[in-house]
C-alpha positions in Angstrom: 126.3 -53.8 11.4 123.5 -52.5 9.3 120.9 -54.4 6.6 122.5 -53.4 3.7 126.2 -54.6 4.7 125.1 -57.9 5.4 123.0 -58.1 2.4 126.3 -57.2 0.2 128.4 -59.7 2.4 125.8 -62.2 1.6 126.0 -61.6 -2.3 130.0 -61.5 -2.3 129.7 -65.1 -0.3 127.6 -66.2 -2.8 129.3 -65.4 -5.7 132.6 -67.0 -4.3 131.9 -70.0 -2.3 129.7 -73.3 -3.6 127.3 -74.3 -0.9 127.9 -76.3 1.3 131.4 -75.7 1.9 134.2 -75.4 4.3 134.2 -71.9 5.8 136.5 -70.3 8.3 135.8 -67.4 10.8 138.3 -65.6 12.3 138.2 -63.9 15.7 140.3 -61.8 18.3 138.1 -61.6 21.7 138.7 -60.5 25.1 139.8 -63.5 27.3 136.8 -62.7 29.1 134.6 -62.9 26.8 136.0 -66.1 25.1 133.9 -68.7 25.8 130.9 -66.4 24.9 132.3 -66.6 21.5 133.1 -70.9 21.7 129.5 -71.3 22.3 128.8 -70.4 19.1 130.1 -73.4 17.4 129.6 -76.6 17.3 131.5 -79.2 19.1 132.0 -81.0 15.7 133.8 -77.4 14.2 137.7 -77.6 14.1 138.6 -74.6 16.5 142.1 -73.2 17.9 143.1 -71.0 20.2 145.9 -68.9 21.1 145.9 -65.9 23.8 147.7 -63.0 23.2 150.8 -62.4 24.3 149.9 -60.5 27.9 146.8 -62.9 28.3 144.2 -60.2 27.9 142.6 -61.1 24.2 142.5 -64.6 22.6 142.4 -65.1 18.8 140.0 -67.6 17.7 139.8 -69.3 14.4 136.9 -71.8 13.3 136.4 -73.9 10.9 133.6 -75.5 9.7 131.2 -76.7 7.6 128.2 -74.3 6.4 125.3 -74.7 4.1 124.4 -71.2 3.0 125.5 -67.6 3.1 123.0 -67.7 5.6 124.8 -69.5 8.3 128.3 -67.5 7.9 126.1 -64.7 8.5 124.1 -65.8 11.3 127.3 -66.8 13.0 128.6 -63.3 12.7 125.6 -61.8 13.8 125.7 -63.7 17.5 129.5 -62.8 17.0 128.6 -59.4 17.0 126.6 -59.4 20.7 130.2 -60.1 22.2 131.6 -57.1 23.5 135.1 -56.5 22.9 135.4 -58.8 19.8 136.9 -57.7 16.5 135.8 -59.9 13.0 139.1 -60.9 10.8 
């Protein structure tokens, strides 16, 4: 994703969330590639799980608690080194 997408995403998460604040990420990742994608939280974030129903993606949602556009952002940028994953 480029500069200038992130730098709108950043200015729409600003205008609509109060920092810090409960945020929650949204994922659907190869099973392969899942636990690249758990990594990226904290063990203290709320996460669940559920594989697809053949086994071969898992959905991954994540909540937890941010302090700035900044982090949400960061988290999709590692997010986005994962081959195979989709953003919700």
């Amino acid at each position: 994703m480029n500069m200038e997408f992130f730098q709108q995403f950043k200015t729409r998460l600003n205008r609509n969330h109060s920092w810090p604040c409960n945020y929650v990420f949204k994922f659907i990742v190869p099973a392969n590639n899942s636990q690249s994608l758990l990594n990226i939280f904290e063990e203290r974030d709320s996460i669940t799980t559920k594989k697809s129903r053949n086994g071969r993606y898992i959905s991954v949602t994540a909540k937890c608690r941010v302090n700035s556009s900044d982090e949400v952002i960061a988290v999709y940028e590692a997010a986005s080194q994962i081959k195979g994953i989709l953003s919700l």
